[in-house]
C-alpha positions in Angstrom: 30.9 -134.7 -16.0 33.6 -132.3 -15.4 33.4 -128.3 -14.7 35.7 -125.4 -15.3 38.1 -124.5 -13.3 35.8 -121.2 -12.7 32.5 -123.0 -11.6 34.6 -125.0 -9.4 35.7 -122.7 -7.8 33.3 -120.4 -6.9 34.5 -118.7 -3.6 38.0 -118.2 -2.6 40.3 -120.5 -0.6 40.3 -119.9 2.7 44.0 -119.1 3.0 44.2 -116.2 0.7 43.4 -112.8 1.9 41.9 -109.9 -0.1 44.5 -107.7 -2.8 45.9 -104.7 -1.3 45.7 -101.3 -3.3 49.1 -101.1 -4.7 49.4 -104.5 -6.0 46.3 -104.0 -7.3 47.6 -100.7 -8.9 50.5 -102.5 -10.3 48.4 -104.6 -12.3 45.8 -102.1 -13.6 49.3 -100.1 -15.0 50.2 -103.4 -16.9 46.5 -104.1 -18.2 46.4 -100.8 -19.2 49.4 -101.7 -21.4 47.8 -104.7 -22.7 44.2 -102.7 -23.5 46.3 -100.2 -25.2 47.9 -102.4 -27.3 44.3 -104.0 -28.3 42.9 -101.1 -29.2 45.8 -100.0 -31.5 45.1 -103.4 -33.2 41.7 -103.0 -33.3 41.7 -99.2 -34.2 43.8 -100.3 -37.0 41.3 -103.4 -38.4 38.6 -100.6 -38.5 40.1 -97.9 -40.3 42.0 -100.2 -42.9 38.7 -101.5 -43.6 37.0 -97.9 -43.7 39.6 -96.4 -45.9 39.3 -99.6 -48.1 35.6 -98.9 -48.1 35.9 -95.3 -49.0 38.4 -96.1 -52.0 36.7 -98.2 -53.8 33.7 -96.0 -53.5 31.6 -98.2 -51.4 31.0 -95.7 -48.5 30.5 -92.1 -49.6 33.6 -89.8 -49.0 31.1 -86.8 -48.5 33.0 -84.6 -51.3 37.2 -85.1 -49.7 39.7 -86.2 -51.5 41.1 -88.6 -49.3 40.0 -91.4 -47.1 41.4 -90.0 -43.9 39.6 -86.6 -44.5 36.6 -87.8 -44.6 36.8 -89.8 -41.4 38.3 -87.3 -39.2 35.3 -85.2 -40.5 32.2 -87.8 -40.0 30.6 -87.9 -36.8 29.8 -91.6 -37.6 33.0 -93.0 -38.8 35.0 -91.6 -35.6 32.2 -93.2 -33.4 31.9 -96.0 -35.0 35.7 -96.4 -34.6 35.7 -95.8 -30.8 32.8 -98.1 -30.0 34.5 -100.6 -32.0 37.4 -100.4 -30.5 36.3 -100.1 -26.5 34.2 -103.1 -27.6 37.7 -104.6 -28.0 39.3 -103.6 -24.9 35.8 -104.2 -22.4 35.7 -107.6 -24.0 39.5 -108.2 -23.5 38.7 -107.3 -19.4 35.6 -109.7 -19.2 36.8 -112.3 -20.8 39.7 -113.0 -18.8 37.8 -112.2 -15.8 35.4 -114.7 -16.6 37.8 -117.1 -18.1 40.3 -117.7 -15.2 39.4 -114.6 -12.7 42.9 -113.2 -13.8 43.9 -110.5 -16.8 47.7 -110.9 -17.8 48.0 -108.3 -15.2 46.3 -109.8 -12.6 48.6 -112.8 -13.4 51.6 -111.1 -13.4 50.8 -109.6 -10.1 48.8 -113.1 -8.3 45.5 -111.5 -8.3 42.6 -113.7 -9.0 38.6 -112.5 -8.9 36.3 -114.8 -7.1 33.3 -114.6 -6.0 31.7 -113.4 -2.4 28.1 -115.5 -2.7 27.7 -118.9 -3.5 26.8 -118.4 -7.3 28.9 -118.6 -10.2 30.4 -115.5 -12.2 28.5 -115.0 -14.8 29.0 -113.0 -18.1 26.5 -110.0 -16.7 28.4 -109.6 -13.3 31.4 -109.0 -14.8 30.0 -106.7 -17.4 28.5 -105.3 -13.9 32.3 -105.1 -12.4 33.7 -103.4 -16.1 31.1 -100.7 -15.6 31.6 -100.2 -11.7 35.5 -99.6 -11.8 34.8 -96.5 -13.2 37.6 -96.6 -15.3 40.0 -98.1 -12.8 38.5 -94.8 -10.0 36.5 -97.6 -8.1 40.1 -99.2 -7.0 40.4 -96.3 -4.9 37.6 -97.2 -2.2 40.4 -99.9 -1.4 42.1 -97.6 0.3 39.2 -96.4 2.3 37.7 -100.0 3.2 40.8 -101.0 5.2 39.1 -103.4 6.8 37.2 -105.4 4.2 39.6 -104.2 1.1 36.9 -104.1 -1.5 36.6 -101.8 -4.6 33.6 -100.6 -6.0 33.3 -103.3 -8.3 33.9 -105.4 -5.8 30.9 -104.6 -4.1 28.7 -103.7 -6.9 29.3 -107.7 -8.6 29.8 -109.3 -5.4 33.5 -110.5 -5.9 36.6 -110.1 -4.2 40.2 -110.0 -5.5 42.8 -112.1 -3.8 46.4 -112.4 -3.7 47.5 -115.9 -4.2 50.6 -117.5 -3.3 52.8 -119.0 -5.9 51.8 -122.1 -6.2 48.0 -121.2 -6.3 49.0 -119.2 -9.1 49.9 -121.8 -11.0 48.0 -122.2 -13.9 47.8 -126.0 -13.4 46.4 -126.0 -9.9 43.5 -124.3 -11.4 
């Protein structure tokens, strides 16, 4: 019986050390890029299908003449739209994250997510990590923990990011 790549490695090598701040800003700016570019797409599959709704009369366009109108006016169609899409853009962070340690950022920039305890990385303390980086703010206790370089996330999931060399970057030493 085989296991993922993940579960088998639960806790980092020992010959990597912890991601500084700046690389680990120069990957937040590019996964910023990538979330933005997932929420366009999903902002878009949401209010193609609410204007298709609205046309054809299935939802109620609330007396406007047009489908746009009557979404920029409805509470509920401009929330449903945002939860939709930062459904999109928290799942795109936790997946990878779970999936491989690394976003396309983290990639890019040799970053990888491991784990401080001797458990596996589940779906719940990454969700835990999403909601502790604050947004990307939680990055900055990085620069105040010189000594252990951990980010609020960090601490809160118990996981570590660390910079990998080339070759452990390679997707098939994983």
């Amino acid at each position: 019986m085989s296991t993922s790549p993940q579960e088998s490695a639960i806790t980092a090598p020992a010959d990597v050390k912890r991601a500084g701040f700046i690389r680990r800003l120069l990957a937040m700016v590019y996964d910023t890029l990538v979330a933005i570019a997932i929420g366009m797409c999903a902002g878009l599959v949401i209010i193609v299908t609410l204007v298709i709704l609205l046309k054809n009369g299935v939802l109620d366009m609330q007396g406007f003449e047009q489908p746009s109108q009557a979404i920029q006016a409805s509470l509920l169609y401009t929330s449903l739209i945002q939860g939709w899409v930062a459904i999109w853009v928290a799942g795109f962070f936790i997946w990878f994250w779970k999936n491989g340690g690394q976003t396309l950022g983290m990639r890019a920039w040799r970053l990888r997510i491991y784990s401080t305890v001797d458990k596996p990385v589940t779906w719940s303390r990454m969700v835990i990590r999403l909601i502790g980086s604050l947004g990307g703010l939680g990055t900055l206790l990085v620069l105040f923990d010189i000594k252990h370089r951990q980010s609020l996330q960090d601490r809160l999931a118990s996981t570590e990011v660390v910079q990998l060399t080339k070759a452990q970057n390679d997707h098939k030493s994983w």
